[in-house]
FIVOLUM-620869 format. One line per field, with one value per residue: residue number from 1; x, y negated, z of N, C-alpha, C, CB in turn. Coordinates in nm, 2 decimals, padded with zeros to 4 digits. Glycine has a CB too. Layout:
<sites>
pos <- NUM; ...;
n_east <- X; ...;
n_north <- Y; ...;
n_up <- Z; ...;
ca_east <- X; ...;
ca_north <- Y; ...;
ca_up <- Z; ...;
c_east <- X; ...;
c_north <- Y; ...;
c_up <- Z; ...;
cb_east <- X; ...;
cb_north <- Y; ...;
cb_up <- Z; ...;
</sites>
This chain:
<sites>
pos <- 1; 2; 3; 4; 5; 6; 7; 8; 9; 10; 11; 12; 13; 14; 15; 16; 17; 18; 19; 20; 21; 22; 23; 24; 25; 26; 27; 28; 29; 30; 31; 32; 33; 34; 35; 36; 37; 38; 39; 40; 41; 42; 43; 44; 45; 46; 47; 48; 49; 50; 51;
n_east <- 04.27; 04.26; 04.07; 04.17; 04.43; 04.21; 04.14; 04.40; 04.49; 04.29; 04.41; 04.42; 04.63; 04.60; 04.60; 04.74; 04.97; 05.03; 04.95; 05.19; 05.37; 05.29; 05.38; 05.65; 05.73; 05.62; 05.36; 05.08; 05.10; 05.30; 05.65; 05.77; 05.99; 06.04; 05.73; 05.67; 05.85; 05.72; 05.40; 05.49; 05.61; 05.42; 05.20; 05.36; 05.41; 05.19; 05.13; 05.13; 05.22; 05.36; 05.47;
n_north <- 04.41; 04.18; 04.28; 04.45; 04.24; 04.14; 04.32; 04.41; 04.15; 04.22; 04.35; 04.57; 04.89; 05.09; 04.98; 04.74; 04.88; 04.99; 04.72; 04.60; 04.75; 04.69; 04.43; 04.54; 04.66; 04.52; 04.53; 04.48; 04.18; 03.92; 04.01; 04.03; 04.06; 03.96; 03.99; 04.23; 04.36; 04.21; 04.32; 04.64; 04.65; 04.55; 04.72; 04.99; 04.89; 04.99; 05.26; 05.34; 05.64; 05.67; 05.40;
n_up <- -07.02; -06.83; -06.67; -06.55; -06.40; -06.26; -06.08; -05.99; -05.87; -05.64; -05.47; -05.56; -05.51; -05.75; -05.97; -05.96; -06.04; -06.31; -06.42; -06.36; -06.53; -06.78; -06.80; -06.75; -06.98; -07.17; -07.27; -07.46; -07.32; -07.22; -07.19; -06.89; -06.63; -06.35; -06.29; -06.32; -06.10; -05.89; -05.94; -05.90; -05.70; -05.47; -05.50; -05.38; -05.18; -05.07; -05.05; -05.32; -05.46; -05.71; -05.80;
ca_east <- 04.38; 04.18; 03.96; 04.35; 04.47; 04.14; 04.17; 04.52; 04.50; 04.23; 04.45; 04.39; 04.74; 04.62; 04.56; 04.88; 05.09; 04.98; 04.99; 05.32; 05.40; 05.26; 05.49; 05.77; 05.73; 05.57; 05.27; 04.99; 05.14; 05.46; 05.77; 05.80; 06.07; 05.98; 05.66; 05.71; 05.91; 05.61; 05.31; 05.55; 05.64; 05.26; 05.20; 05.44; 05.37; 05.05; 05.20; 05.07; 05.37; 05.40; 05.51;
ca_north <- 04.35; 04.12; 04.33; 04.51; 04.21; 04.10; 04.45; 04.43; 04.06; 04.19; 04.46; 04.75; 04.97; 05.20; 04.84; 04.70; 04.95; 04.98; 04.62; 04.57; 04.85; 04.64; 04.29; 04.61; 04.71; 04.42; 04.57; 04.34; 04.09; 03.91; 04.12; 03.96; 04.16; 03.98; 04.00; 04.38; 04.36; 04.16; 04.45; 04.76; 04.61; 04.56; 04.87; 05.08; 04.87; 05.06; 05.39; 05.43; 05.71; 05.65; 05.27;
ca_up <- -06.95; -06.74; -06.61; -06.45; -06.38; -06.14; -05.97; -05.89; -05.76; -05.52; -05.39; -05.61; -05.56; -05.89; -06.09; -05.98; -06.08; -06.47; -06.45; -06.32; -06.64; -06.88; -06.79; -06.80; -07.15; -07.26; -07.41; -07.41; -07.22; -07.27; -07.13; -06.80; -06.52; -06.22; -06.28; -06.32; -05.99; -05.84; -05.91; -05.86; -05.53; -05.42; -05.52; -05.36; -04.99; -05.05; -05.04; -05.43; -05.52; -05.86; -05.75;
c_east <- 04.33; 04.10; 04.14; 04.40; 04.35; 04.15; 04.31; 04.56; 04.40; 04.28; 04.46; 04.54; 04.73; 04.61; 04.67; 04.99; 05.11; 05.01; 05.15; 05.40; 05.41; 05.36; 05.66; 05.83; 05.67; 05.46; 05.14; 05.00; 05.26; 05.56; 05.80; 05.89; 06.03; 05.83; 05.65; 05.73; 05.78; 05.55; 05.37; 05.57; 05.54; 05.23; 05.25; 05.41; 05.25; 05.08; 05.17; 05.21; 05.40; 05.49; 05.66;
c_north <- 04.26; 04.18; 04.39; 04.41; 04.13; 04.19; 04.44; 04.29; 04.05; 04.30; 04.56; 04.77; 05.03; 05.04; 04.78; 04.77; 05.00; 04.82; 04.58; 04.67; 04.80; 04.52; 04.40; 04.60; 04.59; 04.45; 04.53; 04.25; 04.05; 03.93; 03.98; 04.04; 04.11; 03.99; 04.15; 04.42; 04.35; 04.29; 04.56; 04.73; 04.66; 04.67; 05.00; 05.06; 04.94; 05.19; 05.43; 05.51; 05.67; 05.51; 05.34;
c_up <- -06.84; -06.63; -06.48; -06.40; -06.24; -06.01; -05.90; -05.79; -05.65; -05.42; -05.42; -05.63; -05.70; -06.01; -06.06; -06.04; -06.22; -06.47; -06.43; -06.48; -06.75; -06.91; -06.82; -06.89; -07.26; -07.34; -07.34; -07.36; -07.23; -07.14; -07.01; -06.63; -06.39; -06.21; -06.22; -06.19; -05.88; -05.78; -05.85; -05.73; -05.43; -05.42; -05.45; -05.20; -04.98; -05.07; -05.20; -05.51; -05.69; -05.85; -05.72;
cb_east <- 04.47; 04.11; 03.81; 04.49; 04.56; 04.00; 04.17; 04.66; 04.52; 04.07; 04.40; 04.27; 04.77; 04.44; 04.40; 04.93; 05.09; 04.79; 04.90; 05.36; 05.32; 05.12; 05.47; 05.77; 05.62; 05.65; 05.27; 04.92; 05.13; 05.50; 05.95; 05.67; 06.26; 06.02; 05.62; 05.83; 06.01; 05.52; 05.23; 05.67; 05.63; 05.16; 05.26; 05.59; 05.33; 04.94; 05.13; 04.97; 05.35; 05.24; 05.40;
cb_north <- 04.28; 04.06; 04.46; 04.57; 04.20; 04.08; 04.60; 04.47; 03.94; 04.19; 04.48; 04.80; 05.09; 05.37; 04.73; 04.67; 05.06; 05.05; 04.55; 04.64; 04.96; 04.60; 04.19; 04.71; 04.85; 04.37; 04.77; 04.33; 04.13; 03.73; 04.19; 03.89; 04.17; 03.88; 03.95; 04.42; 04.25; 04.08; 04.49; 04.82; 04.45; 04.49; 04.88; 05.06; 04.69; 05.01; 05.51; 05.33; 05.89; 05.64; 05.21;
cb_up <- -07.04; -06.80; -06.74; -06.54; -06.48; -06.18; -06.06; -05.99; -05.82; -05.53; -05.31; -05.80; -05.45; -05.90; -06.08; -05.87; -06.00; -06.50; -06.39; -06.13; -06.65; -06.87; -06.57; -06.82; -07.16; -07.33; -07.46; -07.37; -07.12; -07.34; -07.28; -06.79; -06.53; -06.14; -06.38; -06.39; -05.99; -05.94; -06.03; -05.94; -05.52; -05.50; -05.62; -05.42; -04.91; -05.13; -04.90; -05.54; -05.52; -05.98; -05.61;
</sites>
């Protein structure tokens, strides 16, 4: 989880978007929606489709 959550606060679209998944569902991480909102966001300005 750390290791995803350094990747996606340096810009990684494919490591934000699993992270943003995680705060979704709450799995490993406590269930947080804007968080969720946050990474899928980031994510998506980076054209990563799945986002």
């Amino acid at each position: 989880m750390q290791e995803l959550e350094v990747l996606a606060e340096r810009g990684d679209a494919q490591a934000q978007f699993p992270l943003g998944w995680c705060y979704y569902t709450g799995e490993d991480i406590a269930q947080d929606y804007q968080q969720a909102f946050y990474w899928f966001k980031k994510s998506a300005e980076q054209g990563y489709a799945k986002a």
